[in-house]
C-alpha positions, -999 to +999 in steps of 0.1 A: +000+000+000+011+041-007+012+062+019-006+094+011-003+130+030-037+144+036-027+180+046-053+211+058-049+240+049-059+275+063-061+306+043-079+341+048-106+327+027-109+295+051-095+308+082-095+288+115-127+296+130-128+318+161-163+305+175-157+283+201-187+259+193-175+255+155-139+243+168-153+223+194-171+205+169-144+202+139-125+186+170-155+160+173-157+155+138-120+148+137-118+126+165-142+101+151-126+100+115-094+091+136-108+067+153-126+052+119-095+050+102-072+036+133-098+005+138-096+003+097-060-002+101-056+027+077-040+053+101-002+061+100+001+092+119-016+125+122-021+159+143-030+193+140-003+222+144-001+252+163-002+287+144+025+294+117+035+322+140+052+296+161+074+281+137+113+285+135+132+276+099+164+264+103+188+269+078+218+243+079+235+242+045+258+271+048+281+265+078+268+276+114+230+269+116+207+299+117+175+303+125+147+322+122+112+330+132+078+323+118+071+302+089+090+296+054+066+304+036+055+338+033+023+327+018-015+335+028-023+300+027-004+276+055-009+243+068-031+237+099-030+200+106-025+163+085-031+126+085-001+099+072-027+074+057-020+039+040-046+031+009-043+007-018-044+035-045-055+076-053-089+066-058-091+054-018-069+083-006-092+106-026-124+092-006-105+093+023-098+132+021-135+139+014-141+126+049-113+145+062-124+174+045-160+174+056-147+165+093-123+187+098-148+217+078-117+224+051-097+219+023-071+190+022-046+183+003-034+144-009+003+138-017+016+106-025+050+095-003+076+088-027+084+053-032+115+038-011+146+031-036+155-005-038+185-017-018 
Protein backbone atom coordinates (compact mmCIF):
# COMPACT_ATOMS: atom_id res chain seq x y z
CA UNK A 1 0.00 0.00 0.00
CA UNK A 2 1.08 4.06 -0.72
CA UNK A 3 1.20 6.17 1.90
CA UNK A 4 -0.61 9.45 1.08
CA UNK A 5 -0.25 12.97 3.01
CA UNK A 6 -3.68 14.35 3.61
CA UNK A 7 -2.69 18.00 4.58
CA UNK A 8 -5.31 21.05 5.82
CA UNK A 9 -4.90 24.00 4.93
CA UNK A 10 -5.91 27.54 6.27
CA UNK A 11 -6.12 30.63 4.33
CA UNK A 12 -7.91 34.10 4.79
CA UNK A 13 -10.63 32.72 2.69
CA UNK A 14 -10.92 29.48 5.07
CA UNK A 15 -9.48 30.80 8.22
CA UNK A 16 -9.54 28.79 11.53
CA UNK A 17 -12.73 29.64 13.03
CA UNK A 18 -12.76 31.82 16.07
CA UNK A 19 -16.29 30.52 17.53
CA UNK A 20 -15.65 28.33 20.11
CA UNK A 21 -18.69 25.93 19.29
CA UNK A 22 -17.46 25.48 15.52
CA UNK A 23 -13.94 24.32 16.77
CA UNK A 24 -15.26 22.28 19.43
CA UNK A 25 -17.08 20.47 16.87
CA UNK A 26 -14.37 20.24 13.93
CA UNK A 27 -12.53 18.57 17.05
CA UNK A 28 -15.54 15.98 17.30
CA UNK A 29 -15.72 15.50 13.79
CA UNK A 30 -12.03 14.81 13.70
CA UNK A 31 -11.80 12.64 16.46
CA UNK A 32 -14.23 10.12 15.07
CA UNK A 33 -12.57 10.02 11.47
CA UNK A 34 -9.36 9.05 13.64
CA UNK A 35 -10.75 6.67 15.25
CA UNK A 36 -12.63 5.21 11.92
CA UNK A 37 -9.51 4.96 10.17
CA UNK A 38 -7.22 3.58 13.32
CA UNK A 39 -9.84 0.51 13.78
CA UNK A 40 -9.58 0.33 9.65
CA UNK A 41 -6.02 -0.16 10.07
CA UNK A 42 -5.57 2.66 7.72
CA UNK A 43 -3.97 5.28 10.05
CA UNK A 44 -0.24 6.13 10.02
CA UNK A 45 0.12 9.25 11.90
CA UNK A 46 -1.59 12.52 12.22
CA UNK A 47 -2.09 15.90 14.30
CA UNK A 48 -2.98 19.26 14.02
CA UNK A 49 -0.33 22.15 14.39
CA UNK A 50 -0.12 25.22 16.29
CA UNK A 51 -0.24 28.70 14.40
CA UNK A 52 2.48 29.37 11.72
CA UNK A 53 3.50 32.23 14.02
CA UNK A 54 5.21 29.56 16.08
CA UNK A 55 7.38 28.14 13.73
CA UNK A 56 11.31 28.46 13.55
CA UNK A 57 13.18 27.64 9.89
CA UNK A 58 16.45 26.38 10.34
CA UNK A 59 18.83 26.93 7.75
CA UNK A 60 21.80 24.29 7.89
CA UNK A 61 23.51 24.20 4.52
CA UNK A 62 25.83 27.13 4.84
CA UNK A 63 28.10 26.51 7.77
CA UNK A 64 26.83 27.62 11.36
CA UNK A 65 22.96 26.91 11.58
CA UNK A 66 20.67 29.86 11.66
CA UNK A 67 17.51 30.26 12.54
CA UNK A 68 14.65 32.18 12.21
CA UNK A 69 11.18 32.95 13.23
CA UNK A 70 7.84 32.32 11.80
CA UNK A 71 7.14 30.17 8.85
CA UNK A 72 9.04 29.56 5.36
CA UNK A 73 6.63 30.36 3.56
CA UNK A 74 5.52 33.83 3.30
CA UNK A 75 2.28 32.66 1.82
CA UNK A 76 -1.46 33.53 2.79
CA UNK A 77 -2.34 30.02 2.70
CA UNK A 78 -0.41 27.64 5.48
CA UNK A 79 -0.92 24.34 6.78
CA UNK A 80 -3.09 23.67 9.87
CA UNK A 81 -2.96 19.96 10.64
CA UNK A 82 -2.49 16.33 8.54
CA UNK A 83 -3.13 12.62 8.47
CA UNK A 84 -0.08 9.88 7.19
CA UNK A 85 -2.66 7.40 5.75
CA UNK A 86 -2.00 3.87 3.99
CA UNK A 87 -4.61 3.14 0.87
CA UNK A 88 -4.32 0.65 -1.78
CA UNK A 89 -4.39 3.53 -4.54
CA UNK A 90 -5.54 7.64 -5.26
CA UNK A 91 -8.93 6.56 -5.83
CA UNK A 92 -9.06 5.35 -1.78
CA UNK A 93 -6.92 8.31 -0.56
CA UNK A 94 -9.16 10.58 -2.56
CA UNK A 95 -12.39 9.21 -0.61
CA UNK A 96 -10.49 9.32 2.26
CA UNK A 97 -9.77 13.17 2.13
CA UNK A 98 -13.48 13.86 1.38
CA UNK A 99 -14.11 12.64 4.91
CA UNK A 100 -11.32 14.48 6.18
CA UNK A 101 -12.38 17.45 4.48
CA UNK A 102 -16.01 17.37 5.61
CA UNK A 103 -14.73 16.46 9.29
CA UNK A 104 -12.26 18.74 9.79
CA UNK A 105 -14.76 21.66 7.77
CA UNK A 106 -11.75 22.40 5.06
CA UNK A 107 -9.68 21.85 2.28
CA UNK A 108 -7.11 19.04 2.22
CA UNK A 109 -4.56 18.34 0.25
CA UNK A 110 -3.39 14.38 -0.93
CA UNK A 111 0.29 13.75 -1.73
CA UNK A 112 1.64 10.61 -2.46
CA UNK A 113 4.97 9.45 -0.32
CA UNK A 114 7.58 8.77 -2.68
CA UNK A 115 8.37 5.35 -3.22
CA UNK A 116 11.52 3.82 -1.15
CA UNK A 117 14.60 3.10 -3.58
CA UNK A 118 15.47 -0.50 -3.75
CA UNK A 119 18.49 -1.74 -1.82
Amino acid sequence: MTQYLLSVWHSPDNPIPDDPAVMQKAFEQVDAFNAEIQAQGIWVFGGGLHDPSSATVVRATEGDPVMTDGPFAETKEQIGGFWIIEAPDLDAALALAVRASAACMGPVEVRPFQDEPAS
